[in-house]
C-alpha positions in Angstrom: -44.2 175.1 -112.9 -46.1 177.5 -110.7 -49.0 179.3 -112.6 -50.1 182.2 -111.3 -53.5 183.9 -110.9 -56.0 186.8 -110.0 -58.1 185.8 -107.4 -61.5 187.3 -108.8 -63.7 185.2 -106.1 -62.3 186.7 -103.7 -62.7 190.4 -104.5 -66.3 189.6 -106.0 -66.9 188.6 -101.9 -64.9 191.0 -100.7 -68.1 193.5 -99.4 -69.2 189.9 -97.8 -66.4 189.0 -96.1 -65.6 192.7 -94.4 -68.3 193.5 -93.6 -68.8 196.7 -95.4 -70.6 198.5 -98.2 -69.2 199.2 -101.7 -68.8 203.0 -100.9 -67.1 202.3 -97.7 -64.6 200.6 -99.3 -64.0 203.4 -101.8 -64.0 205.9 -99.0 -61.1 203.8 -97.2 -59.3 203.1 -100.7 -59.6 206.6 -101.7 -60.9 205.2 -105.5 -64.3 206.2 -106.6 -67.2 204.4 -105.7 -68.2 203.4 -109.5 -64.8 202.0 -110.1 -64.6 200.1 -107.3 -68.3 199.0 -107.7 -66.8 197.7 -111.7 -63.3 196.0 -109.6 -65.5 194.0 -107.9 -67.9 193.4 -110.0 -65.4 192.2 -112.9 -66.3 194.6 -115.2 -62.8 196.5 -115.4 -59.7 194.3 -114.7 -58.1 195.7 -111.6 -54.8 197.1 -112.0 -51.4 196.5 -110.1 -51.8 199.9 -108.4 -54.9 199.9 -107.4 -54.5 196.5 -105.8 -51.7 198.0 -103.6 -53.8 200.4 -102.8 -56.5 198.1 -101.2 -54.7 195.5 -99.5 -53.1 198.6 -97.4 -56.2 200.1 -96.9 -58.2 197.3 -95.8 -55.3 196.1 -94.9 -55.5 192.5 -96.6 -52.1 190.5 -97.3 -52.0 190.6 -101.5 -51.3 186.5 -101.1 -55.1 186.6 -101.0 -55.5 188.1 -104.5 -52.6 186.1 -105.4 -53.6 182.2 -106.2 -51.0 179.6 -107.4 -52.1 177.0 -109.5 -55.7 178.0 -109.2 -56.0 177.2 -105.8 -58.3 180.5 -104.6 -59.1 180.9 -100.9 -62.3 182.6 -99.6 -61.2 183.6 -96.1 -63.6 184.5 -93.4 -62.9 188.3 -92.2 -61.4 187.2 -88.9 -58.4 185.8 -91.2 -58.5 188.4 -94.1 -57.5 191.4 -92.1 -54.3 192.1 -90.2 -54.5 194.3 -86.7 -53.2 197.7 -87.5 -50.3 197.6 -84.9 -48.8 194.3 -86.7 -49.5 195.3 -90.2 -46.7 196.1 -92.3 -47.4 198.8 -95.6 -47.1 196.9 -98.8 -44.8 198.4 -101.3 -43.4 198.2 -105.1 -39.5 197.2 -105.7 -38.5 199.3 -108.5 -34.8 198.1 -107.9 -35.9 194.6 -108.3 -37.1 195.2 -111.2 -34.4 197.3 -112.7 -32.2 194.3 -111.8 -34.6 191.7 -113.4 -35.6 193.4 -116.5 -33.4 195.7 -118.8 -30.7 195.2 -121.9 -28.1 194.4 -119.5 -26.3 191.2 -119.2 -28.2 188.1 -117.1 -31.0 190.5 -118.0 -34.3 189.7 -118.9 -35.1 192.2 -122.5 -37.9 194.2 -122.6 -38.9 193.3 -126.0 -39.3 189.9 -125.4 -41.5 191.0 -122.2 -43.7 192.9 -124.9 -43.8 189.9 -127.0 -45.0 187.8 -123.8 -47.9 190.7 -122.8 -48.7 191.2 -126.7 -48.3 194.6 -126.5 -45.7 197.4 -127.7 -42.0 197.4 -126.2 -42.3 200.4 -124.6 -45.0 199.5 -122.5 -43.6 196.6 -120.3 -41.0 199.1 -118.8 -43.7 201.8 -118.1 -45.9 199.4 -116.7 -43.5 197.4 -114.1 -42.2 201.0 -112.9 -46.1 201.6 -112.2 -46.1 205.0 -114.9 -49.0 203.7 -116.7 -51.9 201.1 -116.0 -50.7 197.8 -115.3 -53.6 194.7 -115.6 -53.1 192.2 -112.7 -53.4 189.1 -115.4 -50.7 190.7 -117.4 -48.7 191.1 -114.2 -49.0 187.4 -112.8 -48.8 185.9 -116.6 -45.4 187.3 -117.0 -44.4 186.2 -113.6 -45.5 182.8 -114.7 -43.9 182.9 -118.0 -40.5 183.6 -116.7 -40.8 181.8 -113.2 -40.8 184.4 -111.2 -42.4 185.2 -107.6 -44.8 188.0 -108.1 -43.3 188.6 -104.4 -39.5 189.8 -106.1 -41.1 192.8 -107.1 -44.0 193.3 -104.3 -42.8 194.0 -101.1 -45.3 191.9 -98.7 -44.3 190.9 -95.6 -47.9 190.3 -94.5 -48.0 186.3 -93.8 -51.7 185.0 -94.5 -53.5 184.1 -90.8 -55.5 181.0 -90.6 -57.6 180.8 -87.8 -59.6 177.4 -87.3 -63.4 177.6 -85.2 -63.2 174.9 -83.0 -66.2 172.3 -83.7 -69.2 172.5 -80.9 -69.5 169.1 -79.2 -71.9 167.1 -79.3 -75.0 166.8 -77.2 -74.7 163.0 -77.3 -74.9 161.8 -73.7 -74.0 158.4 -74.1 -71.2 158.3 -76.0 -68.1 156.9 -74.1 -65.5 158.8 -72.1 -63.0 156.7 -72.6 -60.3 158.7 -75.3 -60.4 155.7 -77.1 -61.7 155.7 -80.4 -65.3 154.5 -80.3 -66.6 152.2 -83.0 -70.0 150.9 -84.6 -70.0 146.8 -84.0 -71.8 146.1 -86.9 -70.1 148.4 -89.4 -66.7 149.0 -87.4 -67.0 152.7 -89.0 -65.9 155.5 -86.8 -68.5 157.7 -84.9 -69.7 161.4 -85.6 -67.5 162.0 -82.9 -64.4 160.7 -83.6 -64.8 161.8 -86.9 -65.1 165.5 -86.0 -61.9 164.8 -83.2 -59.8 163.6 -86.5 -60.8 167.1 -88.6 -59.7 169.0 -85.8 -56.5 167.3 -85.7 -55.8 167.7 -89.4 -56.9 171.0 -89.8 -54.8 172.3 -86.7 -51.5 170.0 -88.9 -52.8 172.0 -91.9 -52.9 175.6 -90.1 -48.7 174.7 -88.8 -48.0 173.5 -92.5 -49.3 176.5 -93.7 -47.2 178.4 -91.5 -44.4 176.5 -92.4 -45.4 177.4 -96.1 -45.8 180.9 -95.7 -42.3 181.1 -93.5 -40.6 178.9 -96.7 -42.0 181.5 -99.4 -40.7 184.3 -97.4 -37.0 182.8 -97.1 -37.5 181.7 -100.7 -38.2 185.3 -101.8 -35.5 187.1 -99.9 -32.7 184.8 -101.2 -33.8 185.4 -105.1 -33.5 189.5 -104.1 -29.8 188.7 -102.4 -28.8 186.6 -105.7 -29.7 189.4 -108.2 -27.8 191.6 -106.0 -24.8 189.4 -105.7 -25.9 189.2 -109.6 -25.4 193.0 -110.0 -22.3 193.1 -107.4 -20.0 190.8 -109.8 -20.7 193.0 -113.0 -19.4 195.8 -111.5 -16.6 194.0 -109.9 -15.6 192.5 -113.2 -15.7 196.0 -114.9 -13.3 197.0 -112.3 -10.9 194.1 -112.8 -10.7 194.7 -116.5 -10.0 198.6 -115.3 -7.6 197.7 -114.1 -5.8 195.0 -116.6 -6.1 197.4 -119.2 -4.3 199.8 -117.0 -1.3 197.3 -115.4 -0.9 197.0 -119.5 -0.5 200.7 -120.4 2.2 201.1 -117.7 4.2 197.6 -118.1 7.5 198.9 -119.7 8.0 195.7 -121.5 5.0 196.4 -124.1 6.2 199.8 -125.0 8.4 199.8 -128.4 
């Protein structure tokens, strides 16, 4: 099961890793400067809104907020940010969540929500549709609980970049230019060299699996939006077929007396 996570590390370095001051951020966010200063600082939990309201303004995908099974990433601000022409505004899916969550059939109840969040059963429904504060833990917990993407309800079509340095070669002059891999004699253990050759290599396989990842998630997300649609599309079809049984038996002559 997929546990998911607030990525705290992250916004802690977040001054670090843009670039800018504290106030700067504020200004961009449109939050005040003491709240922000307290987000980042850990002091307040950040809420669901106001995470939105970052990640479009700094314009930062919310899969870096977002960790899965504790696995937090620290990007460098080359690959936190998206360029302004590509980026696409990050939004909240009230209709997923009307289709998710609700006393409806194939519905997930909103008491037992409360029950998961520890809190009253009113408040699960105010806080999904955003009316009142919503704590990112409480968020990602229930998402957890109920194995849900956190991506059925954001809308995020912002794919995570990883962009690799390449390594500066080495000043070694009398290393072989063979391609062959060059080996110690005495210890038959690869070379500085070679070794740093083999990083690049795995970390360029680990930039396209991540890709591949990201491209996977995407696919994964869109088809658990289509089946709660189809989801909502046959309970309105089946009201309509008993609609219309009940009326076929009103007007067959044989039932009347």
């Amino acid at each position: 099961m997929v546990k998911y996570s607030f990525n705290q590390l992250f916004l802690s370095k977040l001054p670090v890793v843009m670039d800018i001051s504290i106030s700067e951020i504020a200004r961009r966010c449109n939050i005040s400067q003491p709240v922000i200063y307290n987000y980042i600082k850990g002091s307040i939990e950040l809420p669901l809104k106001a995470l939105i309201q970052i990640c479009n303004a700094l314009r930062i995908p919310s899969r870096l907020f977002i960790s899965e099974n504790n696995r937090h990433v620290i990007p460098t601000r080359e690959t936190a940010t998206i360029e302004a022409d590509q980026w696409k505004q990050i939004t909240w899916n009230t209709e997923a969540v009307e289709l998710t969550f609700g006393d409806g059939e194939n519905k997930i109840f909103w008491k037992d929500v409360a029950d998961v969040m520890g809190v009253t059963p009113q408040k699960p429904h105010d806080r999904f549709l955003l009316r009142t504060r919503f704590p990112i833990s409480d968020f990602l917990s229930t998402c957890t609980h109920y194995k849900i993407s956190p991506y059925l309800f954001l809308n995020d079509d912002n794919g995570v970049q990883e962009k690799f340095k390449p390594k500066p070669k080495t000043s070694n002059t009398s290393s072989s230019k063979s391609t062959r891999p060059h080996y110690s004699k005495s210890t038959d253990t690869p070379t500085y060299p070679e070794l740093s050759r083999r990083v690049d290599i795995l970390e360029k396989d680990f930039a396209a699996l991540n890709e591949k990842y990201n491209r996977l998630l995407h696919e994964h997300e869109e088809l658990v939006k289509r089946v709660h649609v189809n989801i909502q599309n046959v309970q309105y079809s089946n009201i309509g077929i008993n609609d219309r049984i009940d009326m076929a038996a009103e007007e067959n002559p044989f039932e009347k007396e």
